[in-house]
mmCIF file of the N, C-alpha and C atoms, coordinates in Angstrom:
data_MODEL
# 
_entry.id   MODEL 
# 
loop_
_atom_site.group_PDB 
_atom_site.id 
_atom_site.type_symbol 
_atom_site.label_atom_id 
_atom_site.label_alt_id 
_atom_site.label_comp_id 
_atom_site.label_asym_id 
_atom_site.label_entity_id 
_atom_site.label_seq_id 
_atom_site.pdbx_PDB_ins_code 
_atom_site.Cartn_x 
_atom_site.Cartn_y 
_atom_site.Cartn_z 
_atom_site.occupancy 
_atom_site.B_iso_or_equiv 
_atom_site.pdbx_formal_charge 
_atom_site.auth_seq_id 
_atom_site.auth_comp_id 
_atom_site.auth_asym_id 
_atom_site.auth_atom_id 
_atom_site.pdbx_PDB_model_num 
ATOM 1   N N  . UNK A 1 1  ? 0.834   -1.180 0.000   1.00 0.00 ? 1  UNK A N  1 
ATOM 2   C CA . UNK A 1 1  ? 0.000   0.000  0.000   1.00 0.00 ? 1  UNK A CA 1 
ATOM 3   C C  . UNK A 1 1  ? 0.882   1.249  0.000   1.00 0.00 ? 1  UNK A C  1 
ATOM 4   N N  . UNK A 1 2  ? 0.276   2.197  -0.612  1.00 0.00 ? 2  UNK A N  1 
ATOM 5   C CA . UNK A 1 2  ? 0.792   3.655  -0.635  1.00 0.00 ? 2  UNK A CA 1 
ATOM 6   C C  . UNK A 1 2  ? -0.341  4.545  -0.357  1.00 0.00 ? 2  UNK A C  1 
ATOM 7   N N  . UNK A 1 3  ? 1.170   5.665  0.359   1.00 0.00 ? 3  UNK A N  1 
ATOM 8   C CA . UNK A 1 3  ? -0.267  6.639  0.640   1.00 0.00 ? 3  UNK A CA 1 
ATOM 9   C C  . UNK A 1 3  ? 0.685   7.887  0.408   1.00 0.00 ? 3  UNK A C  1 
ATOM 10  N N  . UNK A 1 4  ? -0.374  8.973  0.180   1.00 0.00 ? 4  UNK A N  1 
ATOM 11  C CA . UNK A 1 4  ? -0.333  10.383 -0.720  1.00 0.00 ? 4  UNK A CA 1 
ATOM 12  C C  . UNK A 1 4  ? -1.189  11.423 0.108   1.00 0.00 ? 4  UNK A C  1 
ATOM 13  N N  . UNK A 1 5  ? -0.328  12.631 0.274   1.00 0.00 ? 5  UNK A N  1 
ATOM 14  C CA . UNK A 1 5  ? -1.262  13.564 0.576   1.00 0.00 ? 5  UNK A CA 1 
ATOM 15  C C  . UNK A 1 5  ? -1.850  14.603 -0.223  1.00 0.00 ? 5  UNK A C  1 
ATOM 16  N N  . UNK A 1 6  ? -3.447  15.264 -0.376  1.00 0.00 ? 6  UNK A N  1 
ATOM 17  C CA . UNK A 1 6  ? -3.551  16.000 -1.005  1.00 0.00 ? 6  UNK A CA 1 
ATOM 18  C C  . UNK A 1 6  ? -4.165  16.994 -0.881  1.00 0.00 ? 6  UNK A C  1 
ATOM 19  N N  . UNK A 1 7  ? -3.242  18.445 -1.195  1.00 0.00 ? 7  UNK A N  1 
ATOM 20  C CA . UNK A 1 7  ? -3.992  19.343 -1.037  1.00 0.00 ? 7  UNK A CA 1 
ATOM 21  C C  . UNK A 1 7  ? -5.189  19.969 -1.837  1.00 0.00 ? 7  UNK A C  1 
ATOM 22  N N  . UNK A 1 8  ? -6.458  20.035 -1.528  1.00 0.00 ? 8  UNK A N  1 
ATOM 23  C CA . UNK A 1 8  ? -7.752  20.386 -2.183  1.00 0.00 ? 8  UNK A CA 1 
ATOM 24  C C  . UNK A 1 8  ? -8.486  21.635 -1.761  1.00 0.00 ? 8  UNK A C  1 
ATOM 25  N N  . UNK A 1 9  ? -8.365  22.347 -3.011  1.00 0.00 ? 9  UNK A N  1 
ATOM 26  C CA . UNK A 1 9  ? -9.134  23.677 -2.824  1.00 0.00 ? 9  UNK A CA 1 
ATOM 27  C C  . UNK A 1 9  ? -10.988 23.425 -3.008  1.00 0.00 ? 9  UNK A C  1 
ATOM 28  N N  . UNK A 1 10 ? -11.610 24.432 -2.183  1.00 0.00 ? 10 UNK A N  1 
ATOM 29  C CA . UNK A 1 10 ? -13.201 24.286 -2.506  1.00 0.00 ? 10 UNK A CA 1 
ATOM 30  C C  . UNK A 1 10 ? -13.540 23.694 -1.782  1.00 0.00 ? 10 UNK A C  1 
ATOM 31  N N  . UNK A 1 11 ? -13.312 22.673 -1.088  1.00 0.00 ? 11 UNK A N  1 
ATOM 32  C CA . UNK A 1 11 ? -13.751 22.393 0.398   1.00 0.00 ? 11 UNK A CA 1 
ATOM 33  C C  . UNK A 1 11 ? -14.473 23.138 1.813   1.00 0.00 ? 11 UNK A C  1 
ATOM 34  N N  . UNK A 1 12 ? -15.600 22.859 2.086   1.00 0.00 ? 12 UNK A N  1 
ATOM 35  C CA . UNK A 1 12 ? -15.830 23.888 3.131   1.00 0.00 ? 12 UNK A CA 1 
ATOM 36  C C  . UNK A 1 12 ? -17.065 23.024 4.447   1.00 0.00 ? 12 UNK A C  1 
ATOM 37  N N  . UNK A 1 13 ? -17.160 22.110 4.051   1.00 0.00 ? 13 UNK A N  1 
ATOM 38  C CA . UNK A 1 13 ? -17.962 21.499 4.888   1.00 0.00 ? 13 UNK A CA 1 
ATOM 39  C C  . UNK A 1 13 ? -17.983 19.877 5.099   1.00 0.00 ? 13 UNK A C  1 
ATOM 40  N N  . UNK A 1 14 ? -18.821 19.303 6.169   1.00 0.00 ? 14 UNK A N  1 
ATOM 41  C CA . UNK A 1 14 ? -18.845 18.131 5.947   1.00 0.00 ? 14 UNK A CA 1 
ATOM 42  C C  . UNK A 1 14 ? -18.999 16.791 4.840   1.00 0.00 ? 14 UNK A C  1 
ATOM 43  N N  . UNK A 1 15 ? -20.149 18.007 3.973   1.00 0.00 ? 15 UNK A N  1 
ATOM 44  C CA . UNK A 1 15 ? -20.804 17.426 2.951   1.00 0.00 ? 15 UNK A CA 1 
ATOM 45  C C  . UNK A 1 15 ? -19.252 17.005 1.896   1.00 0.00 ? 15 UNK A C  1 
ATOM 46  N N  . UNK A 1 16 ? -18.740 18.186 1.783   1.00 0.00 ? 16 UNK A N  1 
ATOM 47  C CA . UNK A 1 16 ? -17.578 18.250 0.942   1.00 0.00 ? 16 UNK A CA 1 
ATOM 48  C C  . UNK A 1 16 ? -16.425 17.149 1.056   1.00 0.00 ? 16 UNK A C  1 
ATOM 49  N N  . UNK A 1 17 ? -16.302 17.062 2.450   1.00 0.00 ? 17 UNK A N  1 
ATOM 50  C CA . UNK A 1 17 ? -15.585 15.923 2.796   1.00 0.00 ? 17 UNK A CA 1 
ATOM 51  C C  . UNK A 1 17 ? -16.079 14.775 2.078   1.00 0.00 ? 17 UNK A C  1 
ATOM 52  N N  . UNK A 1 18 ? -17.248 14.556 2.620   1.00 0.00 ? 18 UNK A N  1 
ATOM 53  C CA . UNK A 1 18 ? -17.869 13.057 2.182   1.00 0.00 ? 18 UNK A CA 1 
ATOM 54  C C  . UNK A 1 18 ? -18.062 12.929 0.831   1.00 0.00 ? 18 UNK A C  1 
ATOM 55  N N  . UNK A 1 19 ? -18.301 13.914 0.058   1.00 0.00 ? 19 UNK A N  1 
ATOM 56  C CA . UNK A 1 19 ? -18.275 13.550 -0.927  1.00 0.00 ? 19 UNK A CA 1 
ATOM 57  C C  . UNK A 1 19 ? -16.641 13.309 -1.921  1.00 0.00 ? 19 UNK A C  1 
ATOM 58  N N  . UNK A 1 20 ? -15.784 14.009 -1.561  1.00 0.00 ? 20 UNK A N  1 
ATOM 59  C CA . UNK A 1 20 ? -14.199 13.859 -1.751  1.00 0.00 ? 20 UNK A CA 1 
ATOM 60  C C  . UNK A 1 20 ? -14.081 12.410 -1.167  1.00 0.00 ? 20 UNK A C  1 
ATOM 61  N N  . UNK A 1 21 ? -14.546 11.621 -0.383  1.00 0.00 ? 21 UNK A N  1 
ATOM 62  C CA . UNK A 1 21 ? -13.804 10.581 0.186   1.00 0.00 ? 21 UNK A CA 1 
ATOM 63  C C  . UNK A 1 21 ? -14.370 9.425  -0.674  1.00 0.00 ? 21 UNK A C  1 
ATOM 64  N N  . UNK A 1 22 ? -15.916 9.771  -0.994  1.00 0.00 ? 22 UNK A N  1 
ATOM 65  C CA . UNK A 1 22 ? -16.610 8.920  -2.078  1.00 0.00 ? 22 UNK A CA 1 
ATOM 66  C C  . UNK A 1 22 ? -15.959 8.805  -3.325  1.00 0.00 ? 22 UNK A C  1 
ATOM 67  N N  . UNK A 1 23 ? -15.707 9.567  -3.695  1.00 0.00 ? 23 UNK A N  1 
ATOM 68  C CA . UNK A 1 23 ? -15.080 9.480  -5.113  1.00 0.00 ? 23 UNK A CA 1 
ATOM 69  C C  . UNK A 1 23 ? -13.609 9.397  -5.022  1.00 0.00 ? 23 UNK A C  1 
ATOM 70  N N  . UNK A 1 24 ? -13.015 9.349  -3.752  1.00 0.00 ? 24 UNK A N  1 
ATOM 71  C CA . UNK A 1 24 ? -11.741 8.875  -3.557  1.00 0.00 ? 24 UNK A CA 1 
ATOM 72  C C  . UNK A 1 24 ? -12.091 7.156  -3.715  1.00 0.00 ? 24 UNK A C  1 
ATOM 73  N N  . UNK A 1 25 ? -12.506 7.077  -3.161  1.00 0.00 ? 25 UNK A N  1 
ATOM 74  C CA . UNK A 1 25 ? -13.158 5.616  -2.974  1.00 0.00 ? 25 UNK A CA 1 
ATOM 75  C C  . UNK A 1 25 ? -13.992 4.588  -4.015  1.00 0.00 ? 25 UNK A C  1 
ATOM 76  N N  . UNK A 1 26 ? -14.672 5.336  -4.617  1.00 0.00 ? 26 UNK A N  1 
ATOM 77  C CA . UNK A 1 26 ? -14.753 4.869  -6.262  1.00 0.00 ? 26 UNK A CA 1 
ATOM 78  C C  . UNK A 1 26 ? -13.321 4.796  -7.079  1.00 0.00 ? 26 UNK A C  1 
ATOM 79  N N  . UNK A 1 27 ? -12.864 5.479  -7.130  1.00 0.00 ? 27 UNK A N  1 
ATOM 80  C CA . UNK A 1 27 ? -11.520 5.707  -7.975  1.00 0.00 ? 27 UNK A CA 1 
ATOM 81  C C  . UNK A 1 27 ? -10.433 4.465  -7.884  1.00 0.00 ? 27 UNK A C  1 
ATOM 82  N N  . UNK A 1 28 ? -10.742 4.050  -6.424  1.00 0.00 ? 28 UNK A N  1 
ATOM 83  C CA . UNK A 1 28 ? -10.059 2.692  -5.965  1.00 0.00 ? 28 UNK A CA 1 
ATOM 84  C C  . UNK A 1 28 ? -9.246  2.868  -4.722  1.00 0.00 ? 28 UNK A C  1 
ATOM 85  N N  . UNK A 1 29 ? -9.603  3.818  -3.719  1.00 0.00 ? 29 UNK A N  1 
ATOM 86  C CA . UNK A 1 29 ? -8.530  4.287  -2.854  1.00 0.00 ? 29 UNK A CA 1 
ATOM 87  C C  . UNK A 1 29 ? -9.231  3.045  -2.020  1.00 0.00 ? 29 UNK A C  1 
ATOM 88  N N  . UNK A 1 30 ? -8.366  2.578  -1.048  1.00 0.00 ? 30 UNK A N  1 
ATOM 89  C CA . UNK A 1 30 ? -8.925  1.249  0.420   1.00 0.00 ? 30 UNK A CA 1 
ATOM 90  C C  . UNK A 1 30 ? -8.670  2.447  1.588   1.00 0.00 ? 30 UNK A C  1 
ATOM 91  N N  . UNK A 1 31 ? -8.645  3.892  1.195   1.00 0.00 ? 31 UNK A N  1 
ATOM 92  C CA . UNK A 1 31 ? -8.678  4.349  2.669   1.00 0.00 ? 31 UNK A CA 1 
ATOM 93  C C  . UNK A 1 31 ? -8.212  5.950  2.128   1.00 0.00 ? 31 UNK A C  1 
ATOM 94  N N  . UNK A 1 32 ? -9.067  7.052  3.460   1.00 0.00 ? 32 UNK A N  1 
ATOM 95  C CA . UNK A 1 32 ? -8.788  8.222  3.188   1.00 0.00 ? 32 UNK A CA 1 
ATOM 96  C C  . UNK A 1 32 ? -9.241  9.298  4.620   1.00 0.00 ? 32 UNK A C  1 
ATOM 97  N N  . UNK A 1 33 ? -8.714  9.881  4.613   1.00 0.00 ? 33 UNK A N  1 
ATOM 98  C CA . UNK A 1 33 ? -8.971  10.889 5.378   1.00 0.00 ? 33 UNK A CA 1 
ATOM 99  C C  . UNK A 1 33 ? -9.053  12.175 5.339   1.00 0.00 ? 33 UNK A C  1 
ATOM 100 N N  . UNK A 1 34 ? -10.193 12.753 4.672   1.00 0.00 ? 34 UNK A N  1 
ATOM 101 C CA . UNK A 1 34 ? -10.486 14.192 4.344   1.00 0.00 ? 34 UNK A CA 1 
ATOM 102 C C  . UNK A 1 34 ? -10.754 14.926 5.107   1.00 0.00 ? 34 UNK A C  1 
ATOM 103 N N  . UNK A 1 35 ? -10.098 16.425 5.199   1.00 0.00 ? 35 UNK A N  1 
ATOM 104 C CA . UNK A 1 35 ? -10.037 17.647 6.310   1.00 0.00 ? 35 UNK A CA 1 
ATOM 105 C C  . UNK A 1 35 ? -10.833 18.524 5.328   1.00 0.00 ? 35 UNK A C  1 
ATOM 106 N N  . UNK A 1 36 ? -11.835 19.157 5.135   1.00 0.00 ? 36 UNK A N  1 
ATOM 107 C CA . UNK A 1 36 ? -12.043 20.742 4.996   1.00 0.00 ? 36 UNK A CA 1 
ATOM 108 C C  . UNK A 1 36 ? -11.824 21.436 5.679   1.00 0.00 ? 36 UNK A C  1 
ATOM 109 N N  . UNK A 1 37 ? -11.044 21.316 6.685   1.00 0.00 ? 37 UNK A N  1 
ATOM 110 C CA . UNK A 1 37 ? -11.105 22.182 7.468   1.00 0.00 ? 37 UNK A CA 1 
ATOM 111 C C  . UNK A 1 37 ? -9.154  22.929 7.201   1.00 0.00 ? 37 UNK A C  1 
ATOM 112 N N  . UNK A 1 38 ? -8.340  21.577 6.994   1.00 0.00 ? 38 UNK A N  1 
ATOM 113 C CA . UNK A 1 38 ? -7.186  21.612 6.815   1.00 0.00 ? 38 UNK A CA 1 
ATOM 114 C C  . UNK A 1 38 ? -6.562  21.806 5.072   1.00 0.00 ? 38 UNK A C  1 
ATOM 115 N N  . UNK A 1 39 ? -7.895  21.197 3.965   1.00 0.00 ? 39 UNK A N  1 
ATOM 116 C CA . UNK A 1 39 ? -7.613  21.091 3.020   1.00 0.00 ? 39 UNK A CA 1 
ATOM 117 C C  . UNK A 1 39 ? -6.861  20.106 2.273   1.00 0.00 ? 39 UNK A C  1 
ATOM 118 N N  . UNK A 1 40 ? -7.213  18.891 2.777   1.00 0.00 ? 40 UNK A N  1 
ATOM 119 C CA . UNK A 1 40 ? -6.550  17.920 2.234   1.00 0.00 ? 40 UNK A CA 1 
ATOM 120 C C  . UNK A 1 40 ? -6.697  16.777 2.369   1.00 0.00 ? 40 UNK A C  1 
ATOM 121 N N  . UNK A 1 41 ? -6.615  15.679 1.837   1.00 0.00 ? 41 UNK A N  1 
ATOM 122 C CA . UNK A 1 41 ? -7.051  14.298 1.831   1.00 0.00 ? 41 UNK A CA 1 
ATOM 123 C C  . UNK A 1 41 ? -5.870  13.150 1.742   1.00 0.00 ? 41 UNK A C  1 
ATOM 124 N N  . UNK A 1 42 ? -5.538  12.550 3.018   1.00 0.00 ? 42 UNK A N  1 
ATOM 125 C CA . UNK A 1 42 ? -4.665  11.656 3.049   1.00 0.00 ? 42 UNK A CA 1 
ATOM 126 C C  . UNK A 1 42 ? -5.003  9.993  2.603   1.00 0.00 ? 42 UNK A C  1 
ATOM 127 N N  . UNK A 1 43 ? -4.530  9.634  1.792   1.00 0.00 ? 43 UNK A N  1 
ATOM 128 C CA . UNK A 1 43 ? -5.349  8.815  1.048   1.00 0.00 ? 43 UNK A CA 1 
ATOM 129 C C  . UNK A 1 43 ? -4.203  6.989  0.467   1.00 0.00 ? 43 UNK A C  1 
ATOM 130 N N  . UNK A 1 44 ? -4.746  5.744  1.028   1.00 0.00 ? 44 UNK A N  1 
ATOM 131 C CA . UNK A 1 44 ? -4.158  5.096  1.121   1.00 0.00 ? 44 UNK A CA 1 
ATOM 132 C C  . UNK A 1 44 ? -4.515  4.381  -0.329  1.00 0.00 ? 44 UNK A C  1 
ATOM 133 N N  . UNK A 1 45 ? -4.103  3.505  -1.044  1.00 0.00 ? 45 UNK A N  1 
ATOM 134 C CA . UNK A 1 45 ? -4.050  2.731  -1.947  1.00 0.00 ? 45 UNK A CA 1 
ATOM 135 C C  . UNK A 1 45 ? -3.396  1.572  -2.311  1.00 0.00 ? 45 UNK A C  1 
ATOM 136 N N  . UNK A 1 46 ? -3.480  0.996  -3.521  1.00 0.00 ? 46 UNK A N  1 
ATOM 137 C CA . UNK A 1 46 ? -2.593  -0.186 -4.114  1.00 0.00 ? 46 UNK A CA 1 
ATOM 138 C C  . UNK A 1 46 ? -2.218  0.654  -5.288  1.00 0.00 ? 46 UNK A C  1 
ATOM 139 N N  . UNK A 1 47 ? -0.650  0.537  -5.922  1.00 0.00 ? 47 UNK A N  1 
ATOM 140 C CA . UNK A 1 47 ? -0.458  1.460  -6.485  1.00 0.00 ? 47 UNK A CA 1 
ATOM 141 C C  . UNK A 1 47 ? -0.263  0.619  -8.214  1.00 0.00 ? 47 UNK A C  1 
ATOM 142 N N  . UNK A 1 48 ? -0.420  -0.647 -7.198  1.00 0.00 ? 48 UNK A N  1 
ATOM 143 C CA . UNK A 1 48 ? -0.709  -1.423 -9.075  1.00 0.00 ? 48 UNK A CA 1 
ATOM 144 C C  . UNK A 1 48 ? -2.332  -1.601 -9.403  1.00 0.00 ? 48 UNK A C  1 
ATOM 145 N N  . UNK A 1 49 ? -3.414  -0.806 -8.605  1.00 0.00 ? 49 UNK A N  1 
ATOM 146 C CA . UNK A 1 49 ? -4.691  -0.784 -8.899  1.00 0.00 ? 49 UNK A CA 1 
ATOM 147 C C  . UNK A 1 49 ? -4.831  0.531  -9.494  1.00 0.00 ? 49 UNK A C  1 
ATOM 148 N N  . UNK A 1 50 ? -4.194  1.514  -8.840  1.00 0.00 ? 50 UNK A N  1 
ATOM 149 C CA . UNK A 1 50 ? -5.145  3.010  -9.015  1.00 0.00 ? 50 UNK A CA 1 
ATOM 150 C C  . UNK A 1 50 ? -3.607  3.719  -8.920  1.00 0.00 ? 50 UNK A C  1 
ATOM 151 N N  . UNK A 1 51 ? -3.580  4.567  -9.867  1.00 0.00 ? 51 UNK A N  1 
ATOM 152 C CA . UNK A 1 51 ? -2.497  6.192  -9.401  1.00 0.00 ? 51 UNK A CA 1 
ATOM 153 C C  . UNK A 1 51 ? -2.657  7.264  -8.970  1.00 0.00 ? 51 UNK A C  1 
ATOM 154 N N  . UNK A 1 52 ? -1.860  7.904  -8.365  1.00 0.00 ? 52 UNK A N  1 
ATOM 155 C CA . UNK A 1 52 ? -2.332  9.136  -7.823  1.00 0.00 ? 52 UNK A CA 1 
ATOM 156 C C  . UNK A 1 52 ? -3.073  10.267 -8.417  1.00 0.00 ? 52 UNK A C  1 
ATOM 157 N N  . UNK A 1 53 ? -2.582  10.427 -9.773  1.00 0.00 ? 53 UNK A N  1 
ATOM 158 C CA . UNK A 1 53 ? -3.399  10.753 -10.821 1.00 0.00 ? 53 UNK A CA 1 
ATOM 159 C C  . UNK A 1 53 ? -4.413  10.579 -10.939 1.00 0.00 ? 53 UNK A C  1 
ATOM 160 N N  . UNK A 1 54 ? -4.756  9.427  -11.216 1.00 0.00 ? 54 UNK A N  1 
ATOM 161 C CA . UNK A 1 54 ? -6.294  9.065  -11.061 1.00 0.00 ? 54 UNK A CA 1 
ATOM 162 C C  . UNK A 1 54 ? -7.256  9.085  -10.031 1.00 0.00 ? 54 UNK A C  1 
ATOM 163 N N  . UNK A 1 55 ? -6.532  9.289  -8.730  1.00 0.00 ? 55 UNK A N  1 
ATOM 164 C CA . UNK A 1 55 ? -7.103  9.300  -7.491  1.00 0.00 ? 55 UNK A CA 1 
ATOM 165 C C  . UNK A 1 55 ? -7.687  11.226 -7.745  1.00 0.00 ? 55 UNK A C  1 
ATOM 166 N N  . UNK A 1 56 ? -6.504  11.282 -8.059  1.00 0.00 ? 56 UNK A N  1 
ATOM 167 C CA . UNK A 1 56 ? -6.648  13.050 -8.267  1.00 0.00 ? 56 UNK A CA 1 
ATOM 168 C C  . UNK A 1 56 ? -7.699  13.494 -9.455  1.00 0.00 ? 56 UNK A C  1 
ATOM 169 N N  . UNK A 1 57 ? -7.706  13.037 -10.105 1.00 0.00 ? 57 UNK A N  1 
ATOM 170 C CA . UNK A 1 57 ? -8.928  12.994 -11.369 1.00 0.00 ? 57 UNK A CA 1 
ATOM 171 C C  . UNK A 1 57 ? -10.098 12.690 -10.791 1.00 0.00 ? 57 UNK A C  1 
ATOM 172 N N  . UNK A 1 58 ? -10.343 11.917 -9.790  1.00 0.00 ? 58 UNK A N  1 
ATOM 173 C CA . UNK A 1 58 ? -11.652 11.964 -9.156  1.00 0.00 ? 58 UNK A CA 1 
ATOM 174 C C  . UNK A 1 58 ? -12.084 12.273 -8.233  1.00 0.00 ? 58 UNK A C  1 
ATOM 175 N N  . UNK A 1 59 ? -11.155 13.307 -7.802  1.00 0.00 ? 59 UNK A N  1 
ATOM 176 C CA . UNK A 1 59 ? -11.035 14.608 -6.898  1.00 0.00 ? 59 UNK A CA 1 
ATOM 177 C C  . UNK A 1 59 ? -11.873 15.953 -7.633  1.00 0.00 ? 59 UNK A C  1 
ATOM 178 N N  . UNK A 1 60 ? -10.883 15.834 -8.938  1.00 0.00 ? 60 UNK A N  1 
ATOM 179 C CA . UNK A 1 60 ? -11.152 17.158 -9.451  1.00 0.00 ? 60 UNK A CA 1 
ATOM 180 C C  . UNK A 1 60 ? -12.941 16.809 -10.264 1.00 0.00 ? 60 UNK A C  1 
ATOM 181 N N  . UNK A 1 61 ? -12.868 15.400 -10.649 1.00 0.00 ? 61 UNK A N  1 
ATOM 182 C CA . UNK A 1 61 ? -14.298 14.933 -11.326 1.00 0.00 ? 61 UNK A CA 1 
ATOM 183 C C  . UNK A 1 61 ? -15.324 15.534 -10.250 1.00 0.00 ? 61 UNK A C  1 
ATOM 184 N N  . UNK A 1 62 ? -15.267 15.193 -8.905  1.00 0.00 ? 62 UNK A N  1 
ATOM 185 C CA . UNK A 1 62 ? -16.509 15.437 -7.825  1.00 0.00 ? 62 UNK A CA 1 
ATOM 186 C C  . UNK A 1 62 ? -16.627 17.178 -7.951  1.00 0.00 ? 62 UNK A C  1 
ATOM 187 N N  . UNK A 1 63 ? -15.424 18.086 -8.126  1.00 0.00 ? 63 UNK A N  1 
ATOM 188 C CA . UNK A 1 63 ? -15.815 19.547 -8.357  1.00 0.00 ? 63 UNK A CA 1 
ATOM 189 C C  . UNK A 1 63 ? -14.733 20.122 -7.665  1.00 0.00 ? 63 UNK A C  1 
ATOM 190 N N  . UNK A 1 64 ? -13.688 19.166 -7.252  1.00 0.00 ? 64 UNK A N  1 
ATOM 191 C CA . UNK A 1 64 ? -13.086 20.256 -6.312  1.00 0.00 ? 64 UNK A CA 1 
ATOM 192 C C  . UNK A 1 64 ? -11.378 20.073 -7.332  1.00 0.00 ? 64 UNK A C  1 
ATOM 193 N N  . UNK A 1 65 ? -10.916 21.376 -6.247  1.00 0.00 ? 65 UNK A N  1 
ATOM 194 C CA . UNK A 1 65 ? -9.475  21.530 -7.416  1.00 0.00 ? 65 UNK A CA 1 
ATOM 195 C C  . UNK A 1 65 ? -8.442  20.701 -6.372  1.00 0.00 ? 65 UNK A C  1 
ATOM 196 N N  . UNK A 1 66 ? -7.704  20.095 -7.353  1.00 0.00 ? 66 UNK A N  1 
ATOM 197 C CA . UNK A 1 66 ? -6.186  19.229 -6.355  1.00 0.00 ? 66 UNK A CA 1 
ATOM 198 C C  . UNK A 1 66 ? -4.558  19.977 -6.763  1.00 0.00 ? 66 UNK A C  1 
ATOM 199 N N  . UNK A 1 67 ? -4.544  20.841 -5.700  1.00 0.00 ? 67 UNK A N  1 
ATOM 200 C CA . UNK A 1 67 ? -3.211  21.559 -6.179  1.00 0.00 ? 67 UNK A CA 1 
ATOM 201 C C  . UNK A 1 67 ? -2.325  21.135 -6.007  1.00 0.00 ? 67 UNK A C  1 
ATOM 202 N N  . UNK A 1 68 ? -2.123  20.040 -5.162  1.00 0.00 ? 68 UNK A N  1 
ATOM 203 C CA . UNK A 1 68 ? -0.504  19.412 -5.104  1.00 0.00 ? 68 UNK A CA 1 
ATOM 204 C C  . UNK A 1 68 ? -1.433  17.900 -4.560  1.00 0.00 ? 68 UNK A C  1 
ATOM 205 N N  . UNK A 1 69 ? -0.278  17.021 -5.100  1.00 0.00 ? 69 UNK A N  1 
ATOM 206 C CA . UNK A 1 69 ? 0.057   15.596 -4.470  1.00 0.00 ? 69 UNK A CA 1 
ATOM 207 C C  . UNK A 1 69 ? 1.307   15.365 -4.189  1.00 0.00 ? 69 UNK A C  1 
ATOM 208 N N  . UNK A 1 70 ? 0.885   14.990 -2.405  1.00 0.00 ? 70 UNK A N  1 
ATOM 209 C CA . UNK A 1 70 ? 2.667   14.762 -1.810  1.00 0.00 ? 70 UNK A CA 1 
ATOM 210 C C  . UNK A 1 70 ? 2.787   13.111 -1.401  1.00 0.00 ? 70 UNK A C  1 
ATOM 211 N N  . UNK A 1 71 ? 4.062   12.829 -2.019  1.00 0.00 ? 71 UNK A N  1 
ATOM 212 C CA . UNK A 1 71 ? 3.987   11.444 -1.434  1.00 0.00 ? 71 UNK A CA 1 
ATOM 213 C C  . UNK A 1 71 ? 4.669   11.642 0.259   1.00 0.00 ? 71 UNK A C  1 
ATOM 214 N N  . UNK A 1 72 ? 3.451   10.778 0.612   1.00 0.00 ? 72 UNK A N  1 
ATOM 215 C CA . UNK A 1 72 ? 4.267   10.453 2.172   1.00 0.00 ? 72 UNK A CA 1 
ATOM 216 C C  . UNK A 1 72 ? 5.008   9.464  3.041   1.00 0.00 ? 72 UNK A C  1 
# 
């Protein structure tokens, strides 16, 4: 497993969270932890299932913007 942090603009509520973690989670993530409050989504994976890219593509698909991905 790998995990990535990401910073996400447009975030502002619970709703926002949950819905960032859903579509983290469609995308193929096995685990995540979204802050609106902090702006960012720490997010676990298999990195021969899903890329960060793509994790990030269905970040930006749900409406919100992904300005950086940090590996951690």
């Amino acid at each position: 497993m790998t995990t990535v942090r990401m910073k996400v603009k447009g975030m502002s509520c619970s709703h926002c969270e949950r819905r960032v973690a859903d579509a983290l989670k469609k995308a193929g993530a096995s685990d995540s932890v979204v802050s609106a409050k902090d702006g960012s989504a720490t997010v676990t994976f298999d990195p021969d299932k899903v890329s960060p890219q793509q994790l990030a593509q269905a970040v930006r698909d749900a409406g919100y913007e992904v300005v950086e991905v940090i590996p951690t």
